[in-house]
C-alpha positions in Angstrom: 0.0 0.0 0.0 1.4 3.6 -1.0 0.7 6.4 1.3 0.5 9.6 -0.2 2.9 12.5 1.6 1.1 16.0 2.2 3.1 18.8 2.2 3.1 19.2 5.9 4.5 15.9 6.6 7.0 15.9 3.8 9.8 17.5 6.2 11.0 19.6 3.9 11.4 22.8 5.9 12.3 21.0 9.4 15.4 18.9 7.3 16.5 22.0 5.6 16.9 24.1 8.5 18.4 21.2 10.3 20.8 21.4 7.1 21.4 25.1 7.0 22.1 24.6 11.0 24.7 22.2 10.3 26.7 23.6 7.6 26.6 27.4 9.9 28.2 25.6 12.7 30.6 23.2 10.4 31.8 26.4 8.4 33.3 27.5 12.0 35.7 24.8 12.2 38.5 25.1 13.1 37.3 28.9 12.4 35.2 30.8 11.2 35.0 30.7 6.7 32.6 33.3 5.1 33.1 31.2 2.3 32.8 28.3 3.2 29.1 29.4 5.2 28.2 31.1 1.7 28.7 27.5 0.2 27.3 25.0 2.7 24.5 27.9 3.0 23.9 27.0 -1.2 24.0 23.4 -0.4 21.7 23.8 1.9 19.1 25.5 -0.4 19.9 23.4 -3.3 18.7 20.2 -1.4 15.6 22.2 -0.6 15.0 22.7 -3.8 15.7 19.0 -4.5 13.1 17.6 -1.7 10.9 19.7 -3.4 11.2 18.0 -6.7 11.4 14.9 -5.1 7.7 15.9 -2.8 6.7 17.1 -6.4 7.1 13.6 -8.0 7.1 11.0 -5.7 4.4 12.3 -2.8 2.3 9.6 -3.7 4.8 6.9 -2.5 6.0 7.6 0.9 8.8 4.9 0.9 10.1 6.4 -1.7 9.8 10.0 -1.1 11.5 9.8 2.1 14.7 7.5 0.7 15.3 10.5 -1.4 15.1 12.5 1.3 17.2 10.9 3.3 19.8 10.2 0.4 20.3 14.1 -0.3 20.4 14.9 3.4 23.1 12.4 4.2 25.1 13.3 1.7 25.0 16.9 2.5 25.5 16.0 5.7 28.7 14.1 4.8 30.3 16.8 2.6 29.3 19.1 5.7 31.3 16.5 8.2 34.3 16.0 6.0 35.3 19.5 5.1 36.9 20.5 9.0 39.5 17.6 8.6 40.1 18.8 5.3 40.6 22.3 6.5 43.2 21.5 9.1 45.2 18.9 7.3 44.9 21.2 3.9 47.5 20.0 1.1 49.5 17.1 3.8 49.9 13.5 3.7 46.8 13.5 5.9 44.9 15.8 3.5 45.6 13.2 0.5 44.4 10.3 2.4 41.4 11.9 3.5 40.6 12.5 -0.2 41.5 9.1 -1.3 39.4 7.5 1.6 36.1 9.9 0.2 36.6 9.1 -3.3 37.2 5.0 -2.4 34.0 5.5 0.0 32.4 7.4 -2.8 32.3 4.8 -5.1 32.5 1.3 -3.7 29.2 1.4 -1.7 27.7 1.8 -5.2 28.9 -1.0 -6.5 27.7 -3.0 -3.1 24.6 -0.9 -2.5 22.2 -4.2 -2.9 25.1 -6.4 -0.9 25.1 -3.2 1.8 21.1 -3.9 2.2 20.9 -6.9 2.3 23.4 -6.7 5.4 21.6 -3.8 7.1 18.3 -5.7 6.6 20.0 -9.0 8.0 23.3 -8.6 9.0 23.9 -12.3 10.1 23.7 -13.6 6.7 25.5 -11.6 4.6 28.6 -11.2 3.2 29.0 -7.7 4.4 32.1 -8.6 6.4 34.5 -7.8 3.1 33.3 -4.6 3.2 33.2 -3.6 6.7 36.9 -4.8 6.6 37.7 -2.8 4.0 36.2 0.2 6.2 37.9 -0.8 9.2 41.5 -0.6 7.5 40.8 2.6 6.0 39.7 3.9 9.6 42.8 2.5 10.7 45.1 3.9 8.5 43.9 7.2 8.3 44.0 7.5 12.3 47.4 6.6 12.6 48.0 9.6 9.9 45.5 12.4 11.7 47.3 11.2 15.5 50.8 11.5 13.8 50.0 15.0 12.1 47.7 16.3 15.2 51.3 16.6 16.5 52.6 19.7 14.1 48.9 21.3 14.3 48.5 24.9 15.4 44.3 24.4 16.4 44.6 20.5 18.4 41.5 21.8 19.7 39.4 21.0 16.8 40.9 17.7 15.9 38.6 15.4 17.9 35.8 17.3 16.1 37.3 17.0 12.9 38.2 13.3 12.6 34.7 12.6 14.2 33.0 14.5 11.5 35.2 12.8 9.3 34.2 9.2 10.5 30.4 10.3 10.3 31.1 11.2 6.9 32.6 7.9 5.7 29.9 6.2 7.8 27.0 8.2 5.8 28.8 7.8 2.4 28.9 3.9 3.0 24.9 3.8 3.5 24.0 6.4 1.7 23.5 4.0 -1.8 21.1 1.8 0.2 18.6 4.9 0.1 18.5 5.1 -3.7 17.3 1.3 -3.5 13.5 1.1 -4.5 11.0 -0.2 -2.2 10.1 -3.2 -4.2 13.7 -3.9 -5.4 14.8 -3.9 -1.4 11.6 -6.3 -0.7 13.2 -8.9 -3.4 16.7 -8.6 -1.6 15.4 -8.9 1.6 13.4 -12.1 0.8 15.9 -14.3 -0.8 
């Protein structure tokens, strides 16, 4: 059964403020960016505009409507949460791994989005593990880097931030795919 989404309950306005929120306070680490707040400020708008759409064209399939939601507003969320690290660490050995890590976590949850539902939908009989190993050494690595350059930093105070952000935003780049799975198409993986 498809419920249709009115207006009202489409979250539009409470998830874009909740964005523009986030990217004020994320331009302000490790300081203050007028730039930066100009830009996540855009982002913000621009995925206002895309709920829109996606209320516009999908309202009469809930399930639906609110994956896209949540697809758009994770990912702005994760370019919001990796930015700070990238800002501290700009142009080091840290810097490039960071980018490496978001452009391997980027793309290889694509290419496992059905193998990453089926794992979030039941997690002990998948083959998820790969994966989450994968994950797990790139976490690894990339915290020995951020402890061994935290060292030479002039702001340690917004480290812990950073690299926390920074986790978030692999985390929500690894499910993110899972969102852009249709509701009958995650019904077939679910029940095989």
């Amino acid at each position: 059964m498809k419920k249709e989404v009115t207006f009202k309950e489409s979250r539009i306005i409470g998830t874009t403020i909740l964005l523009i929120g986030m990217g004020f306070l994320m331009s302000f680490v490790p300081e203050g960016n007028v730039l930066l707040l100009l830009f996540n400020s855009i982002l913000a708008l621009v995925s206002c505009l895309l709920f829109y759409l996606f209320w516009k064209k999908t309202r009469h399939n809930s399930k639906r409507y609110f994956s896209l939601l949540s697809y758009v507003m994770v990912n702005t969320l994760s370019i919001y949460f990796a930015i700070p690290l990238l800002r501290i660490y700009f142009l080091t050995i840290t810097f490039w791994i960071g980018i490496i890590m978001l452009i391997v976590m980027v793309i290889l949850p694509y290419l496992y989005s059905r193998e990453i539902a089926f794992g979030v939908q039941k997690p002990s009989k998948s083959k998820l593990g790969r994966i989450y190993f994968v994950f797990a050494i790139l976490i690894i690595a990339f915290g020995s880097t951020v402890f061994m350059g935290s060292l030479y930093t002039s702001n340690p105070d917004a480290i812990v931030f950073a690299v926390l952000g920074f986790v978030m935003a692999l985390l929500f780049l690894f499910i993110s795919p899972v969102f852009l799975i249709k509701p009958k198409e995650m019904n077939e993986i679910t029940n095989t």
